[in-house]
PASEBA-1860 file (N, C-alpha, C; in nm, 3 decimals):
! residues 119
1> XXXXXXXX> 0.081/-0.120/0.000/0.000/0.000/0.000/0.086/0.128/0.000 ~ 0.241/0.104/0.027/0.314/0.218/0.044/0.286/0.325/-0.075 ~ 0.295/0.276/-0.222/0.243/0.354/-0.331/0.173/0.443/-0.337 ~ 0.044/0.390/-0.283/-0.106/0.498/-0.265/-0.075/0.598/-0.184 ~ -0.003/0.542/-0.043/0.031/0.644/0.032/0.120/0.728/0.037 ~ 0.241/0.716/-0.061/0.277/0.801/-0.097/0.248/0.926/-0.190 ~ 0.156/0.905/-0.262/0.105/0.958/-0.385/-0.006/1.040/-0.295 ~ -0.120/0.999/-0.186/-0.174/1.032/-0.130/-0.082/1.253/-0.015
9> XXXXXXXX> -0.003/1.153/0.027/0.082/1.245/0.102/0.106/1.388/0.031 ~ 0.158/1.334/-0.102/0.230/1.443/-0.192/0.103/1.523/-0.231 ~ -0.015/1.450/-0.265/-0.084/1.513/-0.284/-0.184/1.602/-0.184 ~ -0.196/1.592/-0.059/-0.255/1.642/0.015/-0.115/1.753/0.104 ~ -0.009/1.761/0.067/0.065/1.886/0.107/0.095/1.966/-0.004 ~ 0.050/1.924/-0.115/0.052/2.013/-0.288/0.200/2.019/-0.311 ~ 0.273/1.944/-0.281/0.387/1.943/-0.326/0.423/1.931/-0.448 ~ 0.494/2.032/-0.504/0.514/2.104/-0.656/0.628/2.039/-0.746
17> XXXXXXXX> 0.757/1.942/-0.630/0.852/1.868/-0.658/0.874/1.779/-0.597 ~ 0.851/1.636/-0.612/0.891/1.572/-0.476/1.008/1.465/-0.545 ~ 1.096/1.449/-0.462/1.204/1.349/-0.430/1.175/1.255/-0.418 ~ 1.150/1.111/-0.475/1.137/1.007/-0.420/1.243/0.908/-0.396 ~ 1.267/0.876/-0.290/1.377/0.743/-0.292/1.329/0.682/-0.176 ~ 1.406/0.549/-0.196/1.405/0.422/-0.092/1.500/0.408/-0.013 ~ 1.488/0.248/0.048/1.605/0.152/0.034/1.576/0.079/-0.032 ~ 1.744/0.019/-0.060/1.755/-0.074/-0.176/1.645/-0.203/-0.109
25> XXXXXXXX> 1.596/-0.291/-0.228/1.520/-0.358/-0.203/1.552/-0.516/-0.305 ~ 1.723/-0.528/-0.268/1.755/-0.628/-0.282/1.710/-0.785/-0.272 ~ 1.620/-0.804/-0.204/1.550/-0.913/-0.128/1.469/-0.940/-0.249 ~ 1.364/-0.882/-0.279/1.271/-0.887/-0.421/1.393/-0.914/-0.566 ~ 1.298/-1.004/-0.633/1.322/-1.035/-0.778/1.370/-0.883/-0.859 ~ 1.226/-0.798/-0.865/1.237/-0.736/-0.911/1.319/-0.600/-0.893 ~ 1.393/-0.599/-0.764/1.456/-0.491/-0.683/1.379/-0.395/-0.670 ~ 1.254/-0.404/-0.658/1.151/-0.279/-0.604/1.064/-0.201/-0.706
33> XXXXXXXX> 1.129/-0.281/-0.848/1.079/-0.187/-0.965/0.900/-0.162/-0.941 ~ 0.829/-0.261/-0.972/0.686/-0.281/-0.924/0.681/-0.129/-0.834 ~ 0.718/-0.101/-0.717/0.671/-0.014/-0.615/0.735/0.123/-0.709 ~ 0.830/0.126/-0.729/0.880/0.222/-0.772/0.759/0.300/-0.919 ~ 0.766/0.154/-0.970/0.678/0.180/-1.111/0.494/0.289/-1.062 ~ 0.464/0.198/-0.934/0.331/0.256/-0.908/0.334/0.388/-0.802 ~ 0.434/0.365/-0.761/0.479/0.559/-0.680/0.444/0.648/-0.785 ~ 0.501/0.624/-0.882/0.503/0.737/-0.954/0.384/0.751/-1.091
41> XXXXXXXX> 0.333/0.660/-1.076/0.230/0.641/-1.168/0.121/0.701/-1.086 ~ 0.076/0.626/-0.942/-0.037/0.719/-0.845/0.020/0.833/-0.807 ~ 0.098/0.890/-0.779/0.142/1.033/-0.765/0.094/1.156/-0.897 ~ 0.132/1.075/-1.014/0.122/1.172/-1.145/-0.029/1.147/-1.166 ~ -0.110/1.029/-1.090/-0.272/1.053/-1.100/-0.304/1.124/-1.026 ~ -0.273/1.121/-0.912/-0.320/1.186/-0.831/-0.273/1.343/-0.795 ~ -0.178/1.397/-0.874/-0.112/1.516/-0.889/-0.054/1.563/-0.992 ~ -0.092/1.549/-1.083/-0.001/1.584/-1.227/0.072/1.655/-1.283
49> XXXXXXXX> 0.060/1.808/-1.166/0.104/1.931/-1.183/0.212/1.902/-1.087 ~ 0.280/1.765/-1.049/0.361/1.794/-0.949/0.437/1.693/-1.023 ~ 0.614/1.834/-1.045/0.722/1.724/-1.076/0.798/1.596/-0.992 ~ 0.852/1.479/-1.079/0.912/1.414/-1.009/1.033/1.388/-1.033 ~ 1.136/1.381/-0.893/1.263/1.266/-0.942/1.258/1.166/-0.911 ~ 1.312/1.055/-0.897/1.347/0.936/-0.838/1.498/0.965/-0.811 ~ 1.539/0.876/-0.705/1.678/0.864/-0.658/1.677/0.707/-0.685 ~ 1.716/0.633/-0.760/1.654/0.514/-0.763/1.810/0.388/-0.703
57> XXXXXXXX> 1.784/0.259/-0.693/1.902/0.246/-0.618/1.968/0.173/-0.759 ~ 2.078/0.048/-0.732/2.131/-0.010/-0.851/2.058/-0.124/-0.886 ~ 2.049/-0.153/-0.992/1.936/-0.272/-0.967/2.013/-0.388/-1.076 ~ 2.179/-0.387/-1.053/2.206/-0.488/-1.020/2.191/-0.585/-1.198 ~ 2.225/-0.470/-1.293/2.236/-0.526/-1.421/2.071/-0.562/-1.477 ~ 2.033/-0.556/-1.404/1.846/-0.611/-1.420/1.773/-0.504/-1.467 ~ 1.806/-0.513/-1.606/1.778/-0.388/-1.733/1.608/-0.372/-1.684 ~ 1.558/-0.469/-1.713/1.412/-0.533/-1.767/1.353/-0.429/-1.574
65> XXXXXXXX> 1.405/-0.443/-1.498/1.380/-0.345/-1.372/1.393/-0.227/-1.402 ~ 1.481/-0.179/-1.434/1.523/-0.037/-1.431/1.453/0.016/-1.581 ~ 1.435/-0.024/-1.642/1.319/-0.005/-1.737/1.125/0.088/-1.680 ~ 1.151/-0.040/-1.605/1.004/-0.042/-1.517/1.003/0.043/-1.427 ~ 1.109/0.060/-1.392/1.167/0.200/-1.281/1.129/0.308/-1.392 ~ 1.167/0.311/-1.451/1.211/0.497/-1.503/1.087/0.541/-1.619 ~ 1.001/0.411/-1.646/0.898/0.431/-1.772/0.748/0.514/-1.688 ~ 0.731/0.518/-1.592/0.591/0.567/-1.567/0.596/0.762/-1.587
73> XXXXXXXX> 0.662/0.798/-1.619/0.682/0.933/-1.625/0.715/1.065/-1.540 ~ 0.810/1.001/-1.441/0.902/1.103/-1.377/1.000/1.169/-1.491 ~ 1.061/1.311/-1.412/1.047/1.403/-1.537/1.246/1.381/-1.513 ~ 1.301/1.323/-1.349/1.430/1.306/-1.346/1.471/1.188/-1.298 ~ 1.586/1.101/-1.323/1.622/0.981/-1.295/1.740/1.023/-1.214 ~ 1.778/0.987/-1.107/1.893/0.989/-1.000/1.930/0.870/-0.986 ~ 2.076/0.812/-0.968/2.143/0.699/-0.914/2.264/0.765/-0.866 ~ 2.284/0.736/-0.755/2.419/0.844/-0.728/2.522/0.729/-0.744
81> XXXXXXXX> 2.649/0.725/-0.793/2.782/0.710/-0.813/2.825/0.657/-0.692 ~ 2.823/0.767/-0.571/2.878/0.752/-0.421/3.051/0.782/-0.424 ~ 3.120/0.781/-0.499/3.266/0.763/-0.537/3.296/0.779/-0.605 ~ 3.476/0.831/-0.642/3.536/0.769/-0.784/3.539/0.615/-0.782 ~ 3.613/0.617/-0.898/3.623/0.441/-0.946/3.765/0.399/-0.889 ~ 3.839/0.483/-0.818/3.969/0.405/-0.781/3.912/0.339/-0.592 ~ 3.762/0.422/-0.568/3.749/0.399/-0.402/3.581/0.275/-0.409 ~ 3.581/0.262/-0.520/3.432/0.200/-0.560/3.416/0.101/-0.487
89> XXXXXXXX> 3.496/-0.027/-0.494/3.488/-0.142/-0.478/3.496/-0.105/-0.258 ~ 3.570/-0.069/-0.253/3.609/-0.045/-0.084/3.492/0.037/-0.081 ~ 3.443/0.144/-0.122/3.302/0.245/-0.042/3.179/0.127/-0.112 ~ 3.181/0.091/-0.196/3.004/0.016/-0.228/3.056/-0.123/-0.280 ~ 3.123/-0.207/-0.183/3.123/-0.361/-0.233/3.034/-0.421/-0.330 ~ 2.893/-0.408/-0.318/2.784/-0.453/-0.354/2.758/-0.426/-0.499 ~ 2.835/-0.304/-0.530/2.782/-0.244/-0.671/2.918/-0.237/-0.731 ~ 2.911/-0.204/-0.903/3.012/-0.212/-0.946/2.984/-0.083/-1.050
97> XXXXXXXX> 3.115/0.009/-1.047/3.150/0.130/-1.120/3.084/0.121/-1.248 ~ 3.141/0.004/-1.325/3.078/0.039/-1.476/2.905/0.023/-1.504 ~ 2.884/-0.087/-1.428/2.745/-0.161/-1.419/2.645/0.009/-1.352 ~ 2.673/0.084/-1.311/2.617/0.230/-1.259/2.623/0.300/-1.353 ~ 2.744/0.302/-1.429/2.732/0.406/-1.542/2.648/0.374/-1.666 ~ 2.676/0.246/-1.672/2.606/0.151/-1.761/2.417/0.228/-1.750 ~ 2.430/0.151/-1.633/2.271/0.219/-1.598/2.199/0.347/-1.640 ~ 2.288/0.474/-1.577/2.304/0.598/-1.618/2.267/0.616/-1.748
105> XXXXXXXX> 2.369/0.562/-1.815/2.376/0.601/-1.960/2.231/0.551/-1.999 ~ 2.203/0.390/-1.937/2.079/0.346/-2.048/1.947/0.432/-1.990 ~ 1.922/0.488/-1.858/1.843/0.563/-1.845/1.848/0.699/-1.955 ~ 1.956/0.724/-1.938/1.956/0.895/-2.070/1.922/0.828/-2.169 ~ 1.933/0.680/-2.256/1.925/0.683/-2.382/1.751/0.652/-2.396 ~ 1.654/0.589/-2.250/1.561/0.598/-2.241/1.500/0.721/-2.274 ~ 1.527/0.815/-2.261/1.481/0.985/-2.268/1.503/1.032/-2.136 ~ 1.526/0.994/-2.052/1.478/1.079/-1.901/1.627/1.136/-1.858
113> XXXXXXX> 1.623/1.254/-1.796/1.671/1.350/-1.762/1.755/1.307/-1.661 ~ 1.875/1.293/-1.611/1.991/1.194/-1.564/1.991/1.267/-1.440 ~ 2.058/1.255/-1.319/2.132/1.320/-1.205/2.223/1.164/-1.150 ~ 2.338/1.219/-1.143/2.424/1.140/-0.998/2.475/1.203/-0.899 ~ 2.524/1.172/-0.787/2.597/1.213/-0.687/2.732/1.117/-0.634 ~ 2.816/1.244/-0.609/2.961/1.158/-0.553/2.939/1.219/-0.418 ~ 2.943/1.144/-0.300/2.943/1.170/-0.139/3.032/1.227/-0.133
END
């Protein structure tokens, strides 16, 4: 139900931009895409005049996710970096430098509007 209620929230404080992010949701097949997909789908029903980003996490080469992530029509895609590539492996074991950029890139070639962050 987290979806509705998020979409609910945004919409009852008229929020004009909202940020959305998680935690990673490694545990699931789909790494969260599903929730991610309907955040932003009931948000843009339920508020349309209100932009979105996602901060979305890595999802781990799993195109066919991050697809489903970024297609409901948020207007920015975020994955932050966290590092250079000489501190990658020691700051985010879990994730890997190119497999992020990789991502990055295939989100921009999707159409959507890119952001990363280095901590």
């Amino acid at each position: 139900d987290e979806p509705r209620r998020v979409a609910e929230a945004i919409k009852l404080m008229e929020v004009k931009h909202a940020v959305i992010t998680s935690v990673n949701r490694d545990e699931l097949k789909d790494r969260g895409a599903f929730i991610w997909h309907e955040t932003v789908r009931l948000t843009k029903e339920l508020s349309p005049e209100t932009t979105i980003e996602t901060l979305i996490p890595d999802v781990k080469g799993n195109w066919e996710a991050l697809y489903t992530m970024i297609s409901p029509g948020q207007e920015v895609v975020s994955h932050n970096m966290e590092t250079v590539k000489s501190l990658y492996r020691r700051v985010r074991p879990q994730a890997r430098y190119e497999r992020s950029l990789e991502q990055i890139k295939l989100t921009k070639e999707y159409g959507k509007r890119t952001k990363s962050g280095i901590m």
